[in-house]
C-alpha positions as CSV (number, residue, x, y, z in Angstrom):
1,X,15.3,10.8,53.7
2,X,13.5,11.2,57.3
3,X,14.7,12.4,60.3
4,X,13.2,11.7,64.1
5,X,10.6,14.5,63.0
6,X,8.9,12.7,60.2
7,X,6.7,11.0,62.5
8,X,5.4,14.1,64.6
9,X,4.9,15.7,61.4
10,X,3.1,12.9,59.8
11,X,0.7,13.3,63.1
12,X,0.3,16.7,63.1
13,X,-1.0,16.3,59.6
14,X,-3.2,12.8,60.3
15,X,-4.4,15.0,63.8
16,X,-5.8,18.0,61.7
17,X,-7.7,15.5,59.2
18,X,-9.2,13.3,61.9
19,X,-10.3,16.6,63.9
20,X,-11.8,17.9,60.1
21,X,-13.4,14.2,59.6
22,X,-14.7,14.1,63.0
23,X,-16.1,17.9,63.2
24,X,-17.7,17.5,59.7
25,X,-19.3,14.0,60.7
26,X,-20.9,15.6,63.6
27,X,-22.1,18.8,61.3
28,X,-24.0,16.1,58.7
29,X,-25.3,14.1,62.4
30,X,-26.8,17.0,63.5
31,X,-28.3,19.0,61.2
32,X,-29.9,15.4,59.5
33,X,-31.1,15.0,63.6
34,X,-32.9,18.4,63.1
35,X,-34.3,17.8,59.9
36,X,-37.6,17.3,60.3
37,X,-38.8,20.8,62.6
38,X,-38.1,24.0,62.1
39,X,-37.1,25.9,64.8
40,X,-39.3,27.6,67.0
41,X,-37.9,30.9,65.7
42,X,-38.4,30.7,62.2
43,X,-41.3,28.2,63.0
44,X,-43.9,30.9,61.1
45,X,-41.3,32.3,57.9
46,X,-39.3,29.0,57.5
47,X,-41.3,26.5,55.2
48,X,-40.3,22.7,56.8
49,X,-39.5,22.1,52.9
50,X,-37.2,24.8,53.2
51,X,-35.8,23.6,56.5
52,X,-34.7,19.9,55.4
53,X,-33.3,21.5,52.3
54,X,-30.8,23.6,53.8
55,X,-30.2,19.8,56.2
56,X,-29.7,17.6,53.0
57,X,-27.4,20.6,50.8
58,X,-25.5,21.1,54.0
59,X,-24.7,17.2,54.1
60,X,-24.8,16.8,50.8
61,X,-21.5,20.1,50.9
62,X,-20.5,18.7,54.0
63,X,-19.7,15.1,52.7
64,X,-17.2,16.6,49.4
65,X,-15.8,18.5,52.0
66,X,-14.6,15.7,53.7
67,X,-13.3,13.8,50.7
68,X,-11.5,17.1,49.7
69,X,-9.9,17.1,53.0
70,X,-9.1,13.4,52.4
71,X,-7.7,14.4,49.0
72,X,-5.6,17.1,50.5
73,X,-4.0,15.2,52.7
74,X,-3.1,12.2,50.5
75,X,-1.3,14.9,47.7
76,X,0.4,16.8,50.7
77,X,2.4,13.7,51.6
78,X,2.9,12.5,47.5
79,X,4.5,16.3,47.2
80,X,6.4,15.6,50.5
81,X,7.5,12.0,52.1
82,X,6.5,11.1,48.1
83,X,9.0,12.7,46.3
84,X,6.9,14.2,44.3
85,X,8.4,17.9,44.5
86,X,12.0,16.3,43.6
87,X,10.2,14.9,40.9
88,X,8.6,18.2,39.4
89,X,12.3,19.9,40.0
90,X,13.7,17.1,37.8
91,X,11.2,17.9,35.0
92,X,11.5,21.9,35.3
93,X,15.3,21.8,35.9
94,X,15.6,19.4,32.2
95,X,13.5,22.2,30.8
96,X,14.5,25.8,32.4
97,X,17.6,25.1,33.9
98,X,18.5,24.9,38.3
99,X,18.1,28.9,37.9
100,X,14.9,31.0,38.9
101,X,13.3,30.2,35.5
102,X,13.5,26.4,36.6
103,X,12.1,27.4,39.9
104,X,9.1,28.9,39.1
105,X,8.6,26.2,37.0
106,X,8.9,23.8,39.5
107,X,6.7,25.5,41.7
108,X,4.0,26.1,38.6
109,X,4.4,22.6,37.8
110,X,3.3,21.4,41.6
111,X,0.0,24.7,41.1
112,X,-1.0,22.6,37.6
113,X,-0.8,19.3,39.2
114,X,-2.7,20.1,42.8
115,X,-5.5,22.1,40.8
116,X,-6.2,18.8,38.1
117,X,-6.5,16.9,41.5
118,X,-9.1,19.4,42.7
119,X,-11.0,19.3,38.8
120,X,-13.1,16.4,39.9
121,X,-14.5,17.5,43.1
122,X,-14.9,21.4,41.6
123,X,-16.8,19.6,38.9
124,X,-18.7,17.9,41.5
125,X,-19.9,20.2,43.2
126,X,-20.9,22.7,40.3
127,X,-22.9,20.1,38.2
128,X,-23.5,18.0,40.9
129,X,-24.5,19.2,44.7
130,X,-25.1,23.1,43.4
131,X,-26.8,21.9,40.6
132,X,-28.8,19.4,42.6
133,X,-30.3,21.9,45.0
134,X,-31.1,24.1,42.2
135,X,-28.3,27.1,42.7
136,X,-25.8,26.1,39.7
137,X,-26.2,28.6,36.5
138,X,-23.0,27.5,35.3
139,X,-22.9,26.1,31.8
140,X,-20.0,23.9,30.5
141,X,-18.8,26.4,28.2
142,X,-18.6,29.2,31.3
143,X,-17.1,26.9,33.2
144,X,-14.1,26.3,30.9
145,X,-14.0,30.1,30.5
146,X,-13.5,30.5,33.7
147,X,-11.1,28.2,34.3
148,X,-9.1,29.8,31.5
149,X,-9.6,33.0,32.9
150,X,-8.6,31.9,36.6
151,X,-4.9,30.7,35.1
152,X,-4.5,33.1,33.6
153,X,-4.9,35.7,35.6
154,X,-2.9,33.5,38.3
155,X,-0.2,33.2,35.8
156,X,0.4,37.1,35.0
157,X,0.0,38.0,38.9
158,X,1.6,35.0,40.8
159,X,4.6,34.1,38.5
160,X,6.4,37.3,38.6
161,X,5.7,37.5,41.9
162,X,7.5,33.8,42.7
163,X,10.3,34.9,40.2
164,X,10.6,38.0,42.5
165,X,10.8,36.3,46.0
166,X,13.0,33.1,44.8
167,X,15.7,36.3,43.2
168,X,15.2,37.6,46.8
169,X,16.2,34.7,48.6
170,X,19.6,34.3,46.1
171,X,20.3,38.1,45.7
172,X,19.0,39.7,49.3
173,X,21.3,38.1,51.8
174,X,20.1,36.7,54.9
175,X,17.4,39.1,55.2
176,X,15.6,38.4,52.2
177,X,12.4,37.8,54.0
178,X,12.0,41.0,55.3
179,X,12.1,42.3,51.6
180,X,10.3,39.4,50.2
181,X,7.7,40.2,52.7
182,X,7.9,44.2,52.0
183,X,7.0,43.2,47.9
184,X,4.4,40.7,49.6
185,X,2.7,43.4,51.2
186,X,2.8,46.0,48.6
187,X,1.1,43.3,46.4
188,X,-1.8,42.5,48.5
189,X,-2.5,46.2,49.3
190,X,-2.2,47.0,45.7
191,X,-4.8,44.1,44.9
192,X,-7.0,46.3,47.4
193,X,-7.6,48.2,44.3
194,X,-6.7,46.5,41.2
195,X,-9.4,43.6,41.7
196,X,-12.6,45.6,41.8
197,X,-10.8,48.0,38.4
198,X,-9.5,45.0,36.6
199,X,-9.3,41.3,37.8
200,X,-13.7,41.5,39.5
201,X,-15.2,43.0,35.4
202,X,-13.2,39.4,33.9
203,X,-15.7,37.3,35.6
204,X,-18.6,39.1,35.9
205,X,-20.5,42.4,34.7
206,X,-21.1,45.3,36.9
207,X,-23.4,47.7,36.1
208,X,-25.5,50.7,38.2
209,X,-27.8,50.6,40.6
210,X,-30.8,51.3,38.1
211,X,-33.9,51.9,40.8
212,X,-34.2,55.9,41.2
213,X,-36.4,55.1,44.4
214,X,-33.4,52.5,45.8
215,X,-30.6,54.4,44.9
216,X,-32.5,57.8,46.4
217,X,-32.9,55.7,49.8
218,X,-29.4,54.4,49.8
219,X,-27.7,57.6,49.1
220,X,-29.5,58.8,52.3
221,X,-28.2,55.7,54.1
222,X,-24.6,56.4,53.0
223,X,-24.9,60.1,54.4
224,X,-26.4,58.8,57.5
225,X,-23.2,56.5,57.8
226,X,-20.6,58.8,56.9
227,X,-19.4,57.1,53.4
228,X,-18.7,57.8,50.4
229,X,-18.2,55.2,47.8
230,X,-17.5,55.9,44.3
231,X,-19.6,53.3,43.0
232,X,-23.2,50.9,44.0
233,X,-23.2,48.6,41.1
234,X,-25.3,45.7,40.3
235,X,-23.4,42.5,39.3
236,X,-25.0,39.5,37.3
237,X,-24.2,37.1,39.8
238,X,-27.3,34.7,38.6
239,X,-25.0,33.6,35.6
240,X,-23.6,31.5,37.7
241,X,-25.7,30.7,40.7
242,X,-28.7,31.1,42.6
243,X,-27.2,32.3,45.9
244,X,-27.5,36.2,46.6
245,X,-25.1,37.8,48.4
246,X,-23.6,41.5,48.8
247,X,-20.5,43.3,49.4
248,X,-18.3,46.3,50.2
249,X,-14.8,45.9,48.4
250,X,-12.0,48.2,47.1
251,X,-10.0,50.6,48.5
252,X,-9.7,54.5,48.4
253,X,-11.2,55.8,45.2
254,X,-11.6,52.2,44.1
255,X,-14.3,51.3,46.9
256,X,-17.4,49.9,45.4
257,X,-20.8,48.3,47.1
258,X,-22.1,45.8,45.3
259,X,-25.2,43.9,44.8
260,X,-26.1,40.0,43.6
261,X,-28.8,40.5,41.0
262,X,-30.3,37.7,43.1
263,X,-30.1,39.4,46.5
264,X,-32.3,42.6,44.5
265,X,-35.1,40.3,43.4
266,X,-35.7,38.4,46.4
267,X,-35.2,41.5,49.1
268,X,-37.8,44.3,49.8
269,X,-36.4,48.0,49.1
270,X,-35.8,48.3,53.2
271,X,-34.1,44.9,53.8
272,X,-31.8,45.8,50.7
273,X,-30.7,48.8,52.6
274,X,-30.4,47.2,56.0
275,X,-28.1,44.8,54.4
276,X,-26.1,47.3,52.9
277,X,-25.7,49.1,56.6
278,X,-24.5,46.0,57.9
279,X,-21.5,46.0,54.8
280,X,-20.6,49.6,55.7
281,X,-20.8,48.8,59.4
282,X,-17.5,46.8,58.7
283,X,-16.0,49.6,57.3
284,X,-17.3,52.0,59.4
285,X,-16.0,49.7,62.6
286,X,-12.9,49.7,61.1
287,X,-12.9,45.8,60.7
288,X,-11.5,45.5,56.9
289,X,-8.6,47.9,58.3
290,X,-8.1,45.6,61.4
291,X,-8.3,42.5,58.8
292,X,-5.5,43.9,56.6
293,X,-3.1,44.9,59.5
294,X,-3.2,41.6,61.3
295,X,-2.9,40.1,58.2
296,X,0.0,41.8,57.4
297,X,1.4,41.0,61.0
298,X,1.3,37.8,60.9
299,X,2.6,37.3,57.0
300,X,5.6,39.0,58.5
301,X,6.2,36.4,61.5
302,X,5.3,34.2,59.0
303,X,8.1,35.2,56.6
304,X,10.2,35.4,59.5
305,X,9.8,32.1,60.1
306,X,10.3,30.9,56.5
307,X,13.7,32.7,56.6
308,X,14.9,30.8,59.2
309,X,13.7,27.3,58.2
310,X,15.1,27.7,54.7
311,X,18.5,27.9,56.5
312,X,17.8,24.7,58.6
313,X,18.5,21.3,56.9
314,X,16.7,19.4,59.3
315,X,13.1,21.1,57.4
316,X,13.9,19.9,54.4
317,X,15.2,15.9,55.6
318,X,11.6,16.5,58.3
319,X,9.8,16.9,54.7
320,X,11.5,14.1,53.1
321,X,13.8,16.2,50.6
322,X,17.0,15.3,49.8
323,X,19.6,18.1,50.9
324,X,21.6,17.6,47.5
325,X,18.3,18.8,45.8
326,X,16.8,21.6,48.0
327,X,16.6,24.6,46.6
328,X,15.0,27.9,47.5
329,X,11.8,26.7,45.4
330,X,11.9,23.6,47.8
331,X,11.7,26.0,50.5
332,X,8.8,27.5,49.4
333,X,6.7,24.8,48.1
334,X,7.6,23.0,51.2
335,X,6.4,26.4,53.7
336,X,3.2,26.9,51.7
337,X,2.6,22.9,52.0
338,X,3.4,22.9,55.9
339,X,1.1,26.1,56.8
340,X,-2.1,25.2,56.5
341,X,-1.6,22.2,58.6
342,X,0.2,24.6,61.2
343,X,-2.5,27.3,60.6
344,X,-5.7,25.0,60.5
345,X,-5.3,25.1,64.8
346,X,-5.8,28.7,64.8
347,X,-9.3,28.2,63.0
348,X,-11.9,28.6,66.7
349,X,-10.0,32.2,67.1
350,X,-10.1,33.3,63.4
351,X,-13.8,32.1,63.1
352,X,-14.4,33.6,66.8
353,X,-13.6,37.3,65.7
354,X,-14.9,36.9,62.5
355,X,-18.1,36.2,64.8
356,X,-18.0,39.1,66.8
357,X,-17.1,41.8,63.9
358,X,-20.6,39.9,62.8
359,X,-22.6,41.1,65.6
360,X,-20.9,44.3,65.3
361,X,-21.9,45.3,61.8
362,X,-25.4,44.1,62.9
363,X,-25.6,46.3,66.0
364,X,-24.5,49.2,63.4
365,X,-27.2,48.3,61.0
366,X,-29.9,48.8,63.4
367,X,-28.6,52.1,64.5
368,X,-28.5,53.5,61.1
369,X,-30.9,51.6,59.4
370,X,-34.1,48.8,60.5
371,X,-32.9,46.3,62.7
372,X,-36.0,44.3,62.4
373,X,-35.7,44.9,58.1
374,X,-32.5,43.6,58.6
375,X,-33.8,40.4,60.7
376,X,-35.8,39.9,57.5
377,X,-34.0,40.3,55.2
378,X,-31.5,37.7,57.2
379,X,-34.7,34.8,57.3
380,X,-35.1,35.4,53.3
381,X,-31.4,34.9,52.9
382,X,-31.0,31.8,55.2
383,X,-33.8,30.1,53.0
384,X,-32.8,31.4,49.7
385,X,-29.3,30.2,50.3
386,X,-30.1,27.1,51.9
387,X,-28.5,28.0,54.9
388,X,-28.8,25.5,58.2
389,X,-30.4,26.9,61.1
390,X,-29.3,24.3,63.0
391,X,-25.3,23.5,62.4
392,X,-23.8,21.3,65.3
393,X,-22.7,23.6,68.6
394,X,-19.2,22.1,68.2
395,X,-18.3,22.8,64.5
396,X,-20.1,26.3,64.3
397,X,-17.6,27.3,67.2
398,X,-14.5,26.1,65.1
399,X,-15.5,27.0,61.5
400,X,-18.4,29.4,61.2
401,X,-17.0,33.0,60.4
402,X,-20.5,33.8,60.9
403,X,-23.1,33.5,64.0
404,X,-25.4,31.1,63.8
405,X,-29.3,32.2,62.4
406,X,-30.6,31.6,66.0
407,X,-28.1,33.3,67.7
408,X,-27.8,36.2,65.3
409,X,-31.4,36.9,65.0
410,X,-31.6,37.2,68.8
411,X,-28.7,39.5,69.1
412,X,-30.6,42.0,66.3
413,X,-34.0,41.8,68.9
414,X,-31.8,42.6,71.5
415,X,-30.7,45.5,69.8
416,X,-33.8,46.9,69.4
417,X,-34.7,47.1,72.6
């Protein structure tokens, strides 16, 4: 069944794919324009092999991108205008009943199907653009294992969780969304510190920093930046690429800093720690705090807004659901289907404060630490990772959470001066 907003809706989805398909072409235009000369800032630690490296695994990214977008797309309106939701309820009511059992089987059902559309273009890109360019680790057998691990781990934290918020909506009255968002919230805070303890050591191994000298000039860092973190732990990310990387994660007594393997071998004992100053710089500037309250904002507004649509039989015959057959698992699937569309047009502003709590964490880095170690250490990571120093001007300002290398680099020299 459709109504008179089928069609807006069908454009609104067709509108945020052609702006994806158009942005992306332009990314794999420019930086293949730019291929063949380095910048004139990385012009003497750049290598032009290097350079048109980073241009052909951009593209190379960039083009699977696109045909995940086109993917997307194409199951979002099976699910929807297809029918296909009312055909996973059919097949979870005939097992589990029209209860909350059949519910979150409906909704389970839709999560198995959507993630054996994604398994060719996951595969694709770990055995075929990562491993291409030289970054994928990953063996077969890991890859299953992980995979394994990932649903289950999904299972035991996401089902209860569904079971709790479809009881909610039957039980809770017409505010349900306030307390479905309150168990919402409680979750993610208590994931704060539960993934770094439990879900992070599935996946990966974590063990301590074992350089006296490293762990000597870091503990000096932290004092100078006023932290205390129970843990700076080494974690074998090489098993399963080539890419280094570091972060600051956890919460309260769970916070941690952790280190790529990779990032320790190709960094220089002051670079390591400039890199680390710009992770505690987030913290420091109170941006994960920031993060985590807006987040939790918006979820609200966000649940607000699911409680009243849920109500409104004009969502689900906009959606192409049958009224006789909505239920509150309809209303779910259907919300978590519709958001990302919504969402996708607030993408400049997310990536544009992302941006600036990036030049932030810099400018704290060279306070406490080396500015100019922290420049370097920015030009090994770029080539290391593959990284494009030249994305197009357009795209970087809608997607990139991070500044762009030119544009970074000469913020740091300006805050030197």
């Amino acid at each position: 069944m459709t109504t008179s907003l089928t069609l807006p809706f069908i454009a609104c989805v067709l509108a945020a794919l052609a702006s994806r398909l158009v942005l992306g072409a332009r990314q794999i235009a420019h930086v293949r324009a730019h291929r063949d000369k380095v910048p004139a800032a990385f012009a003497g630690t750049i290598p032009l092999d290097a350079h048109r490296k980073a241009a052909d695994y951009t593209a190379a990214r960039m083009r699977l991108a696109l045909l995940g977008a086109i993917v997307d797309t194409g199951w979002l309106f099976v699910l929807t205008l297809g029918g296909g939701i009312a055909f996973a309820q059919r097949i979870a009511t005939g097992l589990a009943g029209d209860g909350i059992a059949g519910g979150v089987l409906t909704i389970a059902l839709t999560g198995i199907a959507g993630a054996l559309l994604s398994l060719p273009l996951t595969l694709a890109s770990t055995f075929g653009v990562e491993a291409r360019f030289g970054f994928n680790r990953v063996t077969p057998g890991l890859f299953v294992a992980d995979l394994v691990r990932h649903a289950l781990v999904a299972a035991v934290l996401l089902l209860p969780l569904t079971a709790l918020a479809l009881w909610l909506m039957q039980a809770a009255g017409e505010m349900w969304w306030l307390w479905a968002w309150g168990a919402w919230a409680l979750f993610s805070l208590a994931m704060l510190v539960l993934y770094p303890l439990l879900i992070a050591p599935l996946f990966n191994h974590f063990t301590p920093l074992a350089d006296p000298a490293l762990e000597t000039r870091i503990g000096a860092l932290l004092t100078r930046a006023g932290f205390a973190a129970r843990s700076v732990l080494v974690m074998d990310g090489s098993r399963r690429s080539g890419h280094g990387n570091a972060y600051f994660t956890g919460f309260g007594k769970a916070r941690r800093i952790v280190f790529f393997d990779t990032l320790l071998c190709s960094l220089a004992p002051d670079e390591i720690e400039a890199v680390l100053a710009h992770e505690l710089g987030h913290y420091r500037l109170h941006h994960i705090r920031k993060r985590v309250a807006t987040t939790l904002a918006a979820s609200l507004a966000l649940f607000a807004l699911l409680g009243l649509l849920a109500r409104e039989s004009l969502f689900y015959q906009t959606l192409g659901v049958s009224l006789p057959t909505a239920t509150n698992a309809t209303a779910l699937l259907l919300f978590s289907l519709v958001l990302p569309v919504l969402l996708y047009w607030l993408t400049p502003l997310s990536s544009y404060l992302s941006r600036r709590h990036e030049y932030e964490a810099d400018a704290f880095a060279a306070r406490v630490s080396d500015g100019a170690a922290l420049s370097r250490a920015l030009v090994k990571l770029y080539r290391d990772n593959a990284s494009t120093l030249t994305p197009d001007p357009l795209y970087s300002a809608f997607y990139d959470s991070h500044p762009g290398a030119s544009a970074r680099l000469a913020h740091l020299q300006g805050c030197l001066r």
